[in-house]
C-alpha positions as semicolon CSV with decimal commas, in nm:
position;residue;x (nm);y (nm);z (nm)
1;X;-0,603;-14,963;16,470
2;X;-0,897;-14,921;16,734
3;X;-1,271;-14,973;16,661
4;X;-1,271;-14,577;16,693
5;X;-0,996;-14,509;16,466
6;X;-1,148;-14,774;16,212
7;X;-1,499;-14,598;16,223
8;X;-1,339;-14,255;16,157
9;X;-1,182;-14,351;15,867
10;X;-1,486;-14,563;15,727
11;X;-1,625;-14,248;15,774
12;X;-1,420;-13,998;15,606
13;X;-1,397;-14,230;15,305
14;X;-1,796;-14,208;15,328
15;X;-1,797;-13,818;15,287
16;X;-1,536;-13,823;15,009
17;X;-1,763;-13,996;14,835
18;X;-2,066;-13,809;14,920
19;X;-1,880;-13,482;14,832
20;X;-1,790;-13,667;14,514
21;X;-2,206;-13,681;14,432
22;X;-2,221;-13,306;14,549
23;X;-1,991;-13,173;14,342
24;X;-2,136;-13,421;14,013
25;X;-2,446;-13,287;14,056
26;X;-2,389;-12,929;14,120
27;X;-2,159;-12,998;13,731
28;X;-2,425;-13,123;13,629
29;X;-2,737;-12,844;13,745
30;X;-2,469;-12,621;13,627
31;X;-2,451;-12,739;13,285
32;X;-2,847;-12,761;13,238
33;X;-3,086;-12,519;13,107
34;X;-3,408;-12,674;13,138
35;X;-3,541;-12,563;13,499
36;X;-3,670;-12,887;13,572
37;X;-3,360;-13,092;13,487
38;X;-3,129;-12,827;13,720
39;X;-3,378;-12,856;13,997
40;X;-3,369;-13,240;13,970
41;X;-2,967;-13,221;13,971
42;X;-3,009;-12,960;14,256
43;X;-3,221;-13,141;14,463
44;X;-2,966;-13,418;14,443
45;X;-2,684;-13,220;14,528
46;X;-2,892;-13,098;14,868
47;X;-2,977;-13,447;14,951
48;X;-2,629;-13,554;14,900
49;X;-2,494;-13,223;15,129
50;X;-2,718;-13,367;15,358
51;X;-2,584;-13,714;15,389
52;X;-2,205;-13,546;15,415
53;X;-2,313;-13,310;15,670
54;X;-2,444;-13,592;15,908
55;X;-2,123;-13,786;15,861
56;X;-1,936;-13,496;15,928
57;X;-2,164;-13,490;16,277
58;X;-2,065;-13,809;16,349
59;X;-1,662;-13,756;16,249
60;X;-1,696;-13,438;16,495
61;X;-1,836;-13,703;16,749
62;X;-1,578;-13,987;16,757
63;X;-1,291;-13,688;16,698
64;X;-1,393;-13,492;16,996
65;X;-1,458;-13,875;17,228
66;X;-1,807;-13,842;17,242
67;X;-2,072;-14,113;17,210
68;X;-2,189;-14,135;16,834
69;X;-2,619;-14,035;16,866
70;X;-2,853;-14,233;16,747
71;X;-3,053;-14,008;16,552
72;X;-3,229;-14,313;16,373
73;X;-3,578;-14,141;16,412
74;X;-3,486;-13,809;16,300
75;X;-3,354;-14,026;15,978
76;X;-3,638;-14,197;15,906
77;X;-3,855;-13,893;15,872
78;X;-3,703;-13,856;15,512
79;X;-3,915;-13,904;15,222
80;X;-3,848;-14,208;15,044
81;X;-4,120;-14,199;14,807
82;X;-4,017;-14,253;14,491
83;X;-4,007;-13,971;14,223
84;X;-4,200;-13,991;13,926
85;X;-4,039;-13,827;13,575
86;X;-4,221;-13,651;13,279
87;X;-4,100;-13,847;12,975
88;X;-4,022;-13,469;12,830
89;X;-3,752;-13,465;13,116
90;X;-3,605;-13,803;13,043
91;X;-3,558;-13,693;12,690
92;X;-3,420;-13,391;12,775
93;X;-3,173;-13,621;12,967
94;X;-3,136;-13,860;12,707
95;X;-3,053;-13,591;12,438
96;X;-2,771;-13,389;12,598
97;X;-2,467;-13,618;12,633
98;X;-2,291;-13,430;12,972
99;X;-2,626;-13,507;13,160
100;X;-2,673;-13,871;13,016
101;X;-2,297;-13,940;13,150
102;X;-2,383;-13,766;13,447
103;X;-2,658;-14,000;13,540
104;X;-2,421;-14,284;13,476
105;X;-2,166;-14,183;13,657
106;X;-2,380;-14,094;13,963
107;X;-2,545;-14,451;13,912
108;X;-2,185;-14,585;13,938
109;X;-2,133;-14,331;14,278
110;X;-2,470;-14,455;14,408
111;X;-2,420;-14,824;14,378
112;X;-2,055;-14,782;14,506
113;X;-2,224;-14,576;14,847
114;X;-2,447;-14,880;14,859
115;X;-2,195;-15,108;14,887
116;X;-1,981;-14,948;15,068
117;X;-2,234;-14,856;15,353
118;X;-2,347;-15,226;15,333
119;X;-1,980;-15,329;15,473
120;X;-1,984;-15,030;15,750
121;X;-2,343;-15,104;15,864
122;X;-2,189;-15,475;15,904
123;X;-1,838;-15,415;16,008
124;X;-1,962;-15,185;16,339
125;X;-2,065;-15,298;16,646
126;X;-2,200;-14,923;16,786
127;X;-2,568;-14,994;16,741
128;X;-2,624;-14,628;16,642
129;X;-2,364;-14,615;16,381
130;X;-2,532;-14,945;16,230
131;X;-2,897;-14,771;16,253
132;X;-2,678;-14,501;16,046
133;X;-2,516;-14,686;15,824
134;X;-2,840;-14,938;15,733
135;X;-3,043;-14,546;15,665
136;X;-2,814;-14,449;15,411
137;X;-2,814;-14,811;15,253
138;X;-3,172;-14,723;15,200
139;X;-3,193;-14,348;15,071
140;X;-2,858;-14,441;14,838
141;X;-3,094;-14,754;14,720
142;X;-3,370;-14,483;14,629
143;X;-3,116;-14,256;14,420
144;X;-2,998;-14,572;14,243
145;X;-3,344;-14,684;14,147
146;X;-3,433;-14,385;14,026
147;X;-3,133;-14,299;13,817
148;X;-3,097;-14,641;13,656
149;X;-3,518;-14,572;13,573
150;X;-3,369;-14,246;13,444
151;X;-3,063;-14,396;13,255
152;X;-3,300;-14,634;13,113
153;X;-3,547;-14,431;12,946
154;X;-3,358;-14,186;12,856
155;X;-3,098;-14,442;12,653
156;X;-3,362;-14,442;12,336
157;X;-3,315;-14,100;12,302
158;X;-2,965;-14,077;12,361
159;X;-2,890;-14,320;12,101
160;X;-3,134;-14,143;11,835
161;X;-2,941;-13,822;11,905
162;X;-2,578;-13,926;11,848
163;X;-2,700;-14,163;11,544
164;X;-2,672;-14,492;11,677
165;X;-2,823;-14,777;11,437
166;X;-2,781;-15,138;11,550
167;X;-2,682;-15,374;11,292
C-alpha cells in the first residue's frame, strides 16, 4: 500500500469514528429535556460534524491527487478554553441513566480519537497532515477532560439515584 493509500484509509477510519460521536450525541440531545443538557450534547455533536467535515476535506484531497492544505492556522483559531458546568447540570447528568452512559461512552470515543490521532500524527510524514493530526489530538484532549470532569461529578448522583450503598 502507498503512503497515499495508507493516509486515506487512516483517514476514513478517523471519520467513522467522528460520525460515531455525531450520531452519540445527537442520541443523546435527543433524549434530553433540560435545554441546557441538549445544548451541551448539541454543541458536541457540531464540534464533532466539524472535525468529520475537515477529514472529509482532506479524503476529497488525496482522492482527487491534490496536495493535502495546511490549514494549521485556520485550526488553531478554535476555542479551547475549557467549559465550566453548573453543578445543577451535572446532576441532571448524573440522575438520568441514558445521559450518564452517554458521557461514558463518548469518554471511551474520545480517548480512543486520542489515541488513534496520536499514531496518525506520528505515522505521516506530510507535514500538514501531522499539523492536522497533532490539532485534533488537542481539541479530542479538551472533550475528554471535560467529560471525565463531567462523569466524575455527576457519579454521586448517579449512584444516589439507582440506590447504590457501598458495603
Amino acid at each position: 500500500m502507498s503512503i497515499k493509500e495508507d493516509l486515506i484509509k487512516s483517514i476514513k477510519k478517523a471519520m467513522q469514528g467522528e460520525m460515531d460521536s455525531v450520531n452519540l450525541y445527537q442520541n443523546a440531545a435527543e433524549h434530553s429535556t433540560d435545554s441546557e443538557v441538549k445544548e451541551f450534547f448539541l454543541t458536541r455533536r457540531e464540534e464533532e460534524r466539524k472535525h468529520y467535515n475537515y477529514l472529509l476535506d482532506y479524503y476529497q484531497q488525496l482522492s482527487n491527487e491534490l496536495q493535502p492544505a495546511d490549514i494549521s492556522s485556520e485550526l488553531m483559531k478554535e476555542n479551547l478554553e475549557k467549559s465550566i458546568f453548573s453543578d445543577s447540570f451535572v446532576k441532571r447528568i448524573g440522575e438520568d441513566q441514558v445521559l450518564f452512559s452517554a458521557i461514558s461512552t463518548a469518554l471511551l470515543l474520545e480517548k480512543d480519537a486520542i489515541d488513534y490521532y496520536r499514531k496518525c500524527e506520528k505515522e505521516t510524514e506530510l507535514a500538514s497532515m501531522k499539523s492536522f493530526f497533532g490539532i485534533l489530538v488537542k481539541w479530542e484532549m479538551k472533550h475528554y477532560d471535560e467529560l471525565a470532569q463531567i462523569q466524575k461529578d455527576a457519579e454521586r448522583y448517579y449512584w444516589q439515584v439507582n440506590s447504590f450503598e457501598p458495603f
